[in-house]
C-alpha positions in Angstrom: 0.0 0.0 0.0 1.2 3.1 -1.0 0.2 6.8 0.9 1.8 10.0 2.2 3.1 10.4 6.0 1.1 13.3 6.9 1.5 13.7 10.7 4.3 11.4 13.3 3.5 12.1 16.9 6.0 11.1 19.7 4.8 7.9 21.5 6.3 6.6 24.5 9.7 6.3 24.5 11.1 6.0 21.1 7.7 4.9 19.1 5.4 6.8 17.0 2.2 6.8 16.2 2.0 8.0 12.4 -0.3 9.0 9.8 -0.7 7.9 6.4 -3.2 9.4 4.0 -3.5 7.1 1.5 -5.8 7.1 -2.0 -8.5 4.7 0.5 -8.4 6.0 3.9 -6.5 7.7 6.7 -4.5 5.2 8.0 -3.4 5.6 12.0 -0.7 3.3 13.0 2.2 2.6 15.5 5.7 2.4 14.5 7.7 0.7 17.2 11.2 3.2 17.0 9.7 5.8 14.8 12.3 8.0 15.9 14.9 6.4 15.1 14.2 6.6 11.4 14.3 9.0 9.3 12.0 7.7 6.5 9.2 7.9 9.3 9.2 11.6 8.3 6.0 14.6 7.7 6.0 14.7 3.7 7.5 11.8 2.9 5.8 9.2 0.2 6.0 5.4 1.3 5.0 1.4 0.9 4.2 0.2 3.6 1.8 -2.5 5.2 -0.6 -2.4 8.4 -0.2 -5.3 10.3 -3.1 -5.3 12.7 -2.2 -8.1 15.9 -5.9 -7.5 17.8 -8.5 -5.3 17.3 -7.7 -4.2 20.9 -4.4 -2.5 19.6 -3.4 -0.3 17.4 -2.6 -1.7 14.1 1.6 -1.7 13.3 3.1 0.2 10.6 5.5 -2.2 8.7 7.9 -2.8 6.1 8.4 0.7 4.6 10.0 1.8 1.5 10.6 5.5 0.7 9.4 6.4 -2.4 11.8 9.5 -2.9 11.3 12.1 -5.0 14.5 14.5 -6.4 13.7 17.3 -4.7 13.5 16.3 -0.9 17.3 17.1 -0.5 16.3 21.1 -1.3 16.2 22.5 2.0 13.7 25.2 1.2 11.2 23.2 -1.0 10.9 20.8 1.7 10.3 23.0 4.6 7.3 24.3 2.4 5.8 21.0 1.0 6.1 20.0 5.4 4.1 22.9 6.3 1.8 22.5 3.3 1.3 18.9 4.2 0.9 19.4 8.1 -1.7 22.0 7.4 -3.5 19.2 5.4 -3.1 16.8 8.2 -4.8 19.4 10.3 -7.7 20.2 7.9 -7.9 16.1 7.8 -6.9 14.7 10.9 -10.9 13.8 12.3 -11.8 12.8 9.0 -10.9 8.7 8.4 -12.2 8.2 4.2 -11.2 11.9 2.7 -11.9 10.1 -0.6 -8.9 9.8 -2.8 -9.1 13.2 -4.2 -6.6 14.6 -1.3 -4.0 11.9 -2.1 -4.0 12.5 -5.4 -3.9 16.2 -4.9 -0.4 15.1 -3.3 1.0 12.6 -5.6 0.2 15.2 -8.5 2.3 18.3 -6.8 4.8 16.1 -5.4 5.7 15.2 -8.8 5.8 18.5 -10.0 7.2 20.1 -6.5 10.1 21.0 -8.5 9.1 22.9 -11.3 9.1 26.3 -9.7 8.3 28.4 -7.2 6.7 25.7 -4.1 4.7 28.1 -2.6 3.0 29.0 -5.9 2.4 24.9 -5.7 1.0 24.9 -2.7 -1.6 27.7 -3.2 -2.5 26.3 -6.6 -3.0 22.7 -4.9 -5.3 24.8 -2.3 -7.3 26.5 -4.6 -7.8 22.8 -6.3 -8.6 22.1 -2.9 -11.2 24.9 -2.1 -13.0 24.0 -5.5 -13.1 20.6 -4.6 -15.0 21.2 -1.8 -17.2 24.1 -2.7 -15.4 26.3 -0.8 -14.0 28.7 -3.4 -15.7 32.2 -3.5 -15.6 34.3 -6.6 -14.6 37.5 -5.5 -17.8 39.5 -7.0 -19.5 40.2 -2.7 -17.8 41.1 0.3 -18.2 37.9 2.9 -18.5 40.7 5.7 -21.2 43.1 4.1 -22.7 41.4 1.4 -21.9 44.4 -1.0 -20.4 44.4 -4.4 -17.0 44.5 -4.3 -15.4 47.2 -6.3 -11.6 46.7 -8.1 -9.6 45.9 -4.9 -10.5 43.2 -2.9 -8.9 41.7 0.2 -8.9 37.7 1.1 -9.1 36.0 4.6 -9.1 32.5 5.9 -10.2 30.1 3.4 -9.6 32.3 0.5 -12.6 34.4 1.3 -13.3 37.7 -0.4 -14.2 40.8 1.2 -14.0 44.8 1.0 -10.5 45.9 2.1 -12.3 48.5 4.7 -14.2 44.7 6.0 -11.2 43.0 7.1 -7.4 43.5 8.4 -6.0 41.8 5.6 -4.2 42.0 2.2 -5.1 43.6 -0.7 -5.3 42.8 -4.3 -6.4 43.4 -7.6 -10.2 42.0 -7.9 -9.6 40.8 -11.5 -6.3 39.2 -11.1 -7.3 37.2 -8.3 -10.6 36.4 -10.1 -8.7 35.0 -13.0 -7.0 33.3 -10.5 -9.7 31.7 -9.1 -11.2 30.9 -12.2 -7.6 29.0 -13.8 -7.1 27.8 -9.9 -3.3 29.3 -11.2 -0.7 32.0 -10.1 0.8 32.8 -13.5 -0.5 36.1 -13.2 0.0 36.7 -10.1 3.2 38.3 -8.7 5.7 36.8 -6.3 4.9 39.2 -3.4 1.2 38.2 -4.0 1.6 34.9 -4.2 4.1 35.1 -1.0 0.7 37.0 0.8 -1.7 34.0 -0.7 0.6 31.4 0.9 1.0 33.1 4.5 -3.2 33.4 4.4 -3.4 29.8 4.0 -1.2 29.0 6.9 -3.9 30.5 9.2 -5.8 27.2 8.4 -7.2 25.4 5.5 
């Protein structure tokens, strides 16, 4: 079985307990010495297997291969895909069948991680995401006032739009950001903005 490491929380001692969002399920399993090893790591693609001893216990997470990708030795790329992925983990973590949409949200960037800028990735995957679950807003009415908003527009948690006089936040051109949202790309958007897009989306998916 094949899946992404999405979250590994300190057990006792040296153990983990380590979560695996696969293209089924979220799979929750202990890794006896998780800390020891390094491919028990937030980000990392692997094969594994769940071995499950009694449905008393949590099942065991065995026989892992890392299935690399050329980029993981870029220090900066993978700091970003790690916070990206732990905010999914946190926007996933009560959820135990995301539906395979998620994981192959993943699988696609990861592959492509390299390409350019990662934080234009990661708020590309998250506007992917926000379509994908009805979440993404076109910027035409402020969330605050209900009012038609004019050329500048600002955007809050979750990518919501609203007047720039409704909320503390940072502002943008309404029609590049609405192209945006319509291409779910950042081709035309500029580095600061995208930079602005990305810190928004660390508040919380």
């Amino acid at each position: 079985m094949q899946g992404f490491i999405i979250d590994v929380k300190r057990a006792r001692s040296e153990d983990s307990i380590v979560s695996i969002l696969t293209s089924q399920k979220m799979e929750v399993l202990y890794r006896f010495y998780g800390a020891r090893h390094s491919i028990v790591t937030t980000g990392y693609k692997i094969d594994f297997e769940s071995e499950t001893d009694s449905p008393r216990f949590m099942p065991k997470l065995r026989n892992i291969t890392h299935l690399g990708f050329p980029w993981l030795a870029e220090f900066e790329r993978m700091r970003v895909w790690q916070n990206f992925v732990a905010l999914l983990y946190r926007h996933l973590k009560d959820v135990e069948l995301p539906g395979s949409f998620y994981y192959n949200m993943l699988d696609h960037y990861a592959s492509i991680w390299h390409l350019q800028n990662p934080k234009r990735s990661a708020v590309e995957a998250y506007l992917h995401l926000l379509k994908e679950e009805g979440r993404l807003h076109p910027p035409d009415r402020c969330f605050a006032c209900g009012e038609i908003l004019d050329k500048k527009v600002s955007l809050i948690r979750a990518y919501l739009p609203a007047h720039p006089k409704c909320a503390i936040s940072a502002i943008y051109d309404k029609s590049a950001i609405q192209r945006a949202f319509e291409t779910l790309s950042t081709i035309e958007l500029e580095d600061e903005e995208v930079e602005r897009l990305w810190l928004t989306m660390t508040e919380g998916m």
